[in-house]
N, C-alpha and C positions, 0 to 999 in steps of 0.2 A: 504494500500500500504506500503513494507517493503520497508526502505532505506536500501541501498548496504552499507553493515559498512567497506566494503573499500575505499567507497569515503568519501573526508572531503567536509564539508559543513562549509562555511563562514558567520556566522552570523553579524550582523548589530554590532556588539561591535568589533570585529576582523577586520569589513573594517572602522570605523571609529580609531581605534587606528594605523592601517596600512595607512589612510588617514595624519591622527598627524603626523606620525613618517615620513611619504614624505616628509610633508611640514616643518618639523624639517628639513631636511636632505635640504632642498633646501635653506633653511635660513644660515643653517652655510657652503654650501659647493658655493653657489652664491652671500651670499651678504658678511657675517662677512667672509671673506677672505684674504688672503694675493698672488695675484697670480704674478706668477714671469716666464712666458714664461712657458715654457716647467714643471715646479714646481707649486706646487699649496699646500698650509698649510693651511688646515682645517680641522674640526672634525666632517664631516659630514658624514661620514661612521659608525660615533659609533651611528648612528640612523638605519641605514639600518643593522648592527651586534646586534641591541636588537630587530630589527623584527624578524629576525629569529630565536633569543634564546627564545624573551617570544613568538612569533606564529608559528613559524615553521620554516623547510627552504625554504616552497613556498611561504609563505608570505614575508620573508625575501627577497627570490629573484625577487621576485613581487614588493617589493620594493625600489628594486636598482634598476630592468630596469625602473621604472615610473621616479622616481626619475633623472635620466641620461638622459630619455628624455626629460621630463620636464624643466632641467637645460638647456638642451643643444638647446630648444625653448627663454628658456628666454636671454641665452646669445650670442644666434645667430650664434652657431654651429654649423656646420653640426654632426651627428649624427657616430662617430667613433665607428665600430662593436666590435673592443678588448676593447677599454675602457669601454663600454657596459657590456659586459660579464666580464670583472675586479668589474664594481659595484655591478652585482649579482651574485659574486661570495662572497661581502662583505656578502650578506647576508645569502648564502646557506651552507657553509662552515662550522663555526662556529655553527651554526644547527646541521648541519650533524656530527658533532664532542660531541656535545651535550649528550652523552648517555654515552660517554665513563668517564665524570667527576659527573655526576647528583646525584649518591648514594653517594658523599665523603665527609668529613666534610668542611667547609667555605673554609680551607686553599686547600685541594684539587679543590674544586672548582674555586679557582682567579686562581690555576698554569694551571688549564685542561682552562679557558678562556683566560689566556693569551696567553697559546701554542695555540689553535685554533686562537688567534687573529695574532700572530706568522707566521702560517704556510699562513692563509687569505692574509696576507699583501704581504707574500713573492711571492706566485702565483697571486692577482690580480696586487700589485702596481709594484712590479718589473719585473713582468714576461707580464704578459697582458697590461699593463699600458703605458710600456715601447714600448713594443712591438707595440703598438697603434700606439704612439707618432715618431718612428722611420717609420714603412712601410708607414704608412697612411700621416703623416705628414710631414714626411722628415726632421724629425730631424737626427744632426749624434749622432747613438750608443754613441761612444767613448768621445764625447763631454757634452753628459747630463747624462749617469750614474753614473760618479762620485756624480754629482748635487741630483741623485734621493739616491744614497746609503746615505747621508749625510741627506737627509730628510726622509728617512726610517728610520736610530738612533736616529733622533730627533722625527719623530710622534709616535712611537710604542711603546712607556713608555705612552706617554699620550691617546692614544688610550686603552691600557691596563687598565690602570687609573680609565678613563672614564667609560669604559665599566663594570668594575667591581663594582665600587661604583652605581650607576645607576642600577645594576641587583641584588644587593644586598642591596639594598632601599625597602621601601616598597611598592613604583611605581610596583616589581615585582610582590608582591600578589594580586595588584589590574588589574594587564593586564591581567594576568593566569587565575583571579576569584578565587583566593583562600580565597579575603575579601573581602567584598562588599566596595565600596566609601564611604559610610554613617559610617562601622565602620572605617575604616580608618582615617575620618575626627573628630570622636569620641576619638583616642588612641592621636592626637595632641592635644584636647581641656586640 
């Protein structure tokens, strides 16, 4: 029996690193948090932005929506369809932007992930995020965007940061399987 080489097939190391990177994402965006009403400062998207770099963007977006719901059971939320689609968009994005930085040297590389982490932030957290927060919630527009633009200059250097240092570790060779764990755990000895 021939497998269809256009479908992906998800092996047991893909969904348990896509399981990791969940329960990463739900640690830093549920517990180690700082939430402030309508604001919320955590760094739990640079988990769901290296699903998609190192797995994919389905992975990636598989990621954020588990993730979103799963927070949104633990903290007793109802389930907001834009904020939803703002976390898997953390994931798909930057994926999907993925091909245009891949062949450049390191320094190409952090400017093509930071512009993807750039443009990510700007359509899910200000545009979806916001948009969430206002129809769904009944927040006023004019009253919390100042609040969010002020926390968009403050997280997107550290998101940047984050996500770059982390994808150019060597966490990266061993998600991708470009090195086995055994030598990886060999080159620190």
């Amino acid at each position: 029996m021939q497998k269809n080489s256009y479908k992906t097939y998800w092996n047991v190391k893909t969904l348990v690193f896509m399981a990791l990177l969940i329960a990463m994402h739900l640690v830093l965006t549920r517990v180690l948090v700082v939430e402030l009403g309508a604001y919320r400062i955590s760094v739990g998207s640079v988990c769901t932005i290296l699903a998609g770099l190192w797995l994919g963007p389905v992975a990636g977006g598989v990621c954020g929506l588990c993730a979103d719901i799963i927070g949104c059971f633990i903290k007793g939320y109802a389930i907001n369809p834009l904020i939803t689609v703002a976390a898997i968009l953390w994931g798909i994005l930057p994926a999907l932007m993925k091909p245009l930085f891949i062949n450049k040297t390191k320094k190409g590389k952090t400017v093509g992930i930071c512009v993807s982490v750039v443009i990510t932030a700007v359509l899910s957290s200000l545009v979806f995020t916001t948009a969430g927060l206002v129809l769904i919630m009944g927040y006023n527009f004019y009253a919390i965007m100042p609040g969010r633009l002020v926390q968009f200059v403050i997280m997107i250097p550290i998101y940047c940061v984050l996500t770059c240092l982390l994808y150019f570790s060597p966490i990266t060779s061993m998600v991708v399987g470009t090195v086995s764990p055994a030598v990886l755990s060999k080159k620190t000895v």
